[in-house]
N, C-alpha and C positions, 0 to 999 in steps of 0.2 A: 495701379497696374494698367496695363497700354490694353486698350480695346484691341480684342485678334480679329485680323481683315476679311473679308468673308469675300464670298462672289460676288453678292450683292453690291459691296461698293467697290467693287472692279467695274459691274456693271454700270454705277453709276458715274464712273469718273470716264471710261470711256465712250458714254451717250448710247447703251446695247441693254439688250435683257440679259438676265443671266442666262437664260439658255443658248445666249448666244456665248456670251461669256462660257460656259460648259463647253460648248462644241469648238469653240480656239485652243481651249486647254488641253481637252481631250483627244484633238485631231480627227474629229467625228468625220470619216471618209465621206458618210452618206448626205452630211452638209456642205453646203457650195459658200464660203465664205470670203467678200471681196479682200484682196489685198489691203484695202484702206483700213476697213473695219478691223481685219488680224491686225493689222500694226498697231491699233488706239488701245485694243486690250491688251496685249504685249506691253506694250509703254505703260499701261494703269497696275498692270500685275506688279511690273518694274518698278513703278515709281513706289506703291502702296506695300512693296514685300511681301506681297500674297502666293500660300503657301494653300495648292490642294489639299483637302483632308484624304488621305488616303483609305479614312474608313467609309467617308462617304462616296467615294470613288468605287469601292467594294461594294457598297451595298448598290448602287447604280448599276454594276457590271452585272454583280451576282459573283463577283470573283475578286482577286487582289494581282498585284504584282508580286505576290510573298511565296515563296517555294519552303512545303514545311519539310526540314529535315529531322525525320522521326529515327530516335536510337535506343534501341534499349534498355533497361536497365542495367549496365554494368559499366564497371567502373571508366572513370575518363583518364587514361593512359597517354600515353603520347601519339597514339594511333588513330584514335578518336579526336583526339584534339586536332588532328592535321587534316581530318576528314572535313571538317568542321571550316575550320579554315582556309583551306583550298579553295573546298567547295563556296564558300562566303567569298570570296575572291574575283572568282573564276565568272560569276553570276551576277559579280555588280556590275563591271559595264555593260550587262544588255537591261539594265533597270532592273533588275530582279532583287530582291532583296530575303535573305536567308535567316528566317526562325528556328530554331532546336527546341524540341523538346524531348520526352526522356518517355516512355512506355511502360510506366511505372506498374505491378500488378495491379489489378481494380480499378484502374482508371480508361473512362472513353474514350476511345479513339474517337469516336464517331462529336463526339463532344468539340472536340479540340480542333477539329478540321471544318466541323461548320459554324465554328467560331471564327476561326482568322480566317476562310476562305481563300485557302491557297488555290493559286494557279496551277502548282504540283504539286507531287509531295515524292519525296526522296525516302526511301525505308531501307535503314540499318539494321539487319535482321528478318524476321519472318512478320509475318503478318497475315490474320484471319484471314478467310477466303473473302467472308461475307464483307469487312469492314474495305478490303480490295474494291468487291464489286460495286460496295454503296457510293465510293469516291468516284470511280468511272462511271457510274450513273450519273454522278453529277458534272463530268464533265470535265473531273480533276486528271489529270497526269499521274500516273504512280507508276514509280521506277524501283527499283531495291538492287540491294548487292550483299555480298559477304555470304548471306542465305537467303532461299527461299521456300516458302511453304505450295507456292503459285504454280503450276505447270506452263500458265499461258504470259508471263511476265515479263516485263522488257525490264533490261536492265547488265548490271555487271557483276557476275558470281563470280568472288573466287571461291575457287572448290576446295573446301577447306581438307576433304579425305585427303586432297593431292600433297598439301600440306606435308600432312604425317609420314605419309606414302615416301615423301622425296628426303623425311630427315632419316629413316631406316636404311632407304638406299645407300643412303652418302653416308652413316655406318657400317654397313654389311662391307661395303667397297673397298673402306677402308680396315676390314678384318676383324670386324667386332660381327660374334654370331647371341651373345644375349645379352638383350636390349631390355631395359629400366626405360620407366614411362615418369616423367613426376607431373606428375596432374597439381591444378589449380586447387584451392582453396574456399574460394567464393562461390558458393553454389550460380551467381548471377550468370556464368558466363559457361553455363551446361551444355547449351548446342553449341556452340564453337567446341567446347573441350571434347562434345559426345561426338564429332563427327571426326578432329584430327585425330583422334583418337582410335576410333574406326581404320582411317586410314593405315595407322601404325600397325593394327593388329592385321591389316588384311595385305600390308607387306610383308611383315612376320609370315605370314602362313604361304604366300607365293614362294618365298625366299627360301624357306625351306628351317625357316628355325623356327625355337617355342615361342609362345604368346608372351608379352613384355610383361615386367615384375610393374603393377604399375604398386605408384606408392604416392602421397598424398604431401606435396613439400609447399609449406607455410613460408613467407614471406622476414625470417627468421633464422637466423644462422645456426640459432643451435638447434632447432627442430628441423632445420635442414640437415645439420650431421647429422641425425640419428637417422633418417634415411640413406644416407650416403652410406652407415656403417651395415644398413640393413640388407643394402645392395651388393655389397661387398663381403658379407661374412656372410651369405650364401653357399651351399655345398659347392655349386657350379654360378660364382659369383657376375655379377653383370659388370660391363666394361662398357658399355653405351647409353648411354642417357639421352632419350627425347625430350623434353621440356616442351611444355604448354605452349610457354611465351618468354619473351627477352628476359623479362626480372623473374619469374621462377627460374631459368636458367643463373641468374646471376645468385638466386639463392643458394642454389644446388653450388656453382663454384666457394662461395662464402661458407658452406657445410666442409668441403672439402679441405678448402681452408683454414678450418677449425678445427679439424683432426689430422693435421700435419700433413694433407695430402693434397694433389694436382692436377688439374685437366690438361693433355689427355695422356699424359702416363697410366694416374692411377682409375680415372673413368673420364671417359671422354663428354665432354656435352653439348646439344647442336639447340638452337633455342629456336624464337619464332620471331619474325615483324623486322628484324634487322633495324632498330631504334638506335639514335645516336649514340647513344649510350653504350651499344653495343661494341665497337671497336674498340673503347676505352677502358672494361672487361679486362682481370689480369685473370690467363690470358687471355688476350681479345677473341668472342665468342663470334664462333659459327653457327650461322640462321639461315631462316627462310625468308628472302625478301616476297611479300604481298605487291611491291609494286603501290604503293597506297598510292601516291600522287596521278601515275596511270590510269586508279581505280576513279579516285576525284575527276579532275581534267575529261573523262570520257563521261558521266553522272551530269557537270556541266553541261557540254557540248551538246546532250541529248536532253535534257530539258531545255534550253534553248532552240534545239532542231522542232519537239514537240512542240513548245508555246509558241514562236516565232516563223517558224520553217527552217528553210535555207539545209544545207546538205547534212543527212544524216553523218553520226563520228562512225568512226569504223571498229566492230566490236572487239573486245579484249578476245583473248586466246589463251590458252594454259603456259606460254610462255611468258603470260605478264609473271608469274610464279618461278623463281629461283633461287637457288643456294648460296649462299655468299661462304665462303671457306676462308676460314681465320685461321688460329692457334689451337682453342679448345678440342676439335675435332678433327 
């Protein structure tokens, strides 16, 4: 196996110490280095295929070029995944390079951050106050989105209440006054569900009708009809369905399905995240577009504004949030 090149024989192939060799690599502003000297270690790096360690690059800073993208524990969906990768995108050309990890219950945060010494850290979800403050102690970046626990946080919220708030509207409008909730399944994803959920019920009550039938729809066509038939053989039966998210919506169609019936004749249903998938839906379902790529794209630009400078993004607005209108609704 090939001996891995170190600084040391940079420095000795271009006649320099390696602190000097450190400060041509690093671009050490506070060192004055002649043009001849940078060309011979440039040439030695070249010639010899020498590759910074980037952990020893971290432990010299005190920090990384690594931006941690922290997400919750819930499932990776197409939503999460495009966060993910956006964001990994968006962050390489300024040298930045994007970690995930997942916020597992019982596990440190604090562990995990003074481990890889990120430069930022990007939070999917909420996040302690205290494990906040100990990262900006140290100097780190934290930004979040989707929610927050933070009052004082930089970042990009969608407001999830608005969410539920705007699939009621775009029912009531369309002449449905009792409104079916089908809630998620996976206890993981409880603050997204508790907050759209909120929203739905605090439209309901503005709008002037009752509180929504919520009912609990599995991932599962036939334990999705028996909610479809529960909503339905109601004294004063529902004819509007919120859904969580895209695929509990596609279950809720696949229930209806199942018991000979159609959206939105026999109940309408408006879903969430507007996923590709979504249009391809028989009938093609009506959602709430997040805007994700918006939400990415601006999560970029501002860790790069924080680590780097250069002009702050301009922040999101409740219009990054809107309805897309298909068939189903």
């Amino acid at each position: 196996m090939a001996k891995a090149v170190t600084a040391k024989d940079v420095a000795r192939a271009a006649g320099v110490s390696q602190a000097t060799v450190s400060y041509v690599i690093n671009n050490t502003p506070t060192q004055t280095i002649s043009a001849d000297t940078r060309a011979r270690v440039l040439a030695a790096v070249a010639d010899l295929g020498y590759t910074p360690s980037a952990a020893a690059r971290a432990l010299r800073r005190g920090t990384s070029d690594v931006v941690l993208l922290l997400l919750p524990d819930v499932p990776f969906g197409p939503v999460v995944a495009h966060v993910i990768e956006q964001l990994t995108d968006d962050l390489e050309p300024a040298g930045l390079t994007t970690v995930t990890r997942r916020m597992r219950a019982g596990s440190s945060v604090a562990a995990l951050w003074r481990e890889i010494r990120p430069v930022a850290v990007v939070v999917v979800g909420g996040l302690a106050d205290h494990d906040e403050q100990d990262m900006r102690a140290a100097g780190i970046h934290v930004l979040s989105t989707m929610l927050s626990t933070s009052a004082g946080h930089v970042g990009a919220d969608v407001p999830q209440t608005l969410i539920g708030r705007l699939q009621v509207e775009h029912l009531a409008a369309t002449g449905h006054r009792r409104i079916g909730y089908a809630a998620p399944d996976d206890a993981r994803v409880s603050d997204f569900y508790r907050l759209r959920l909120d929203g739905v019920r605090s439209a309901c009550l503005d709008l002037g009708l009752d509180d929504p039938v919520v009912l609990p729809v599995h991932l599962d066509a036939a334990e999705a009809e028996v909610a479809v038939r529960a909503w339905l053989d109601r004294a004063e039966p529902v004819t509007g369905v919120c859904a969580y998210n895209d695929e509990t919506a596609f279950a809720v169609l696949a229930g209806l399905h199942r018991a000979g019936l159609s959206a939105p004749g026999d109940l309408a249903v408006i879903g969430v995240d507007n996923i590709p998938l979504a249009s391809l839906a028989s009938p093609p379902l009506t959602t709430i577009d997040q805007n994700i790529d918006a939400v990415a794209a601006y999560l970029a630009a501002e860790v790069v504004h924080l680590v780097q400078g250069g002009p702050a993004p301009h922040p999101l607005t409740v219009d990054n949030v809107r309805l897309v209108i298909r068939e189903s609704a």
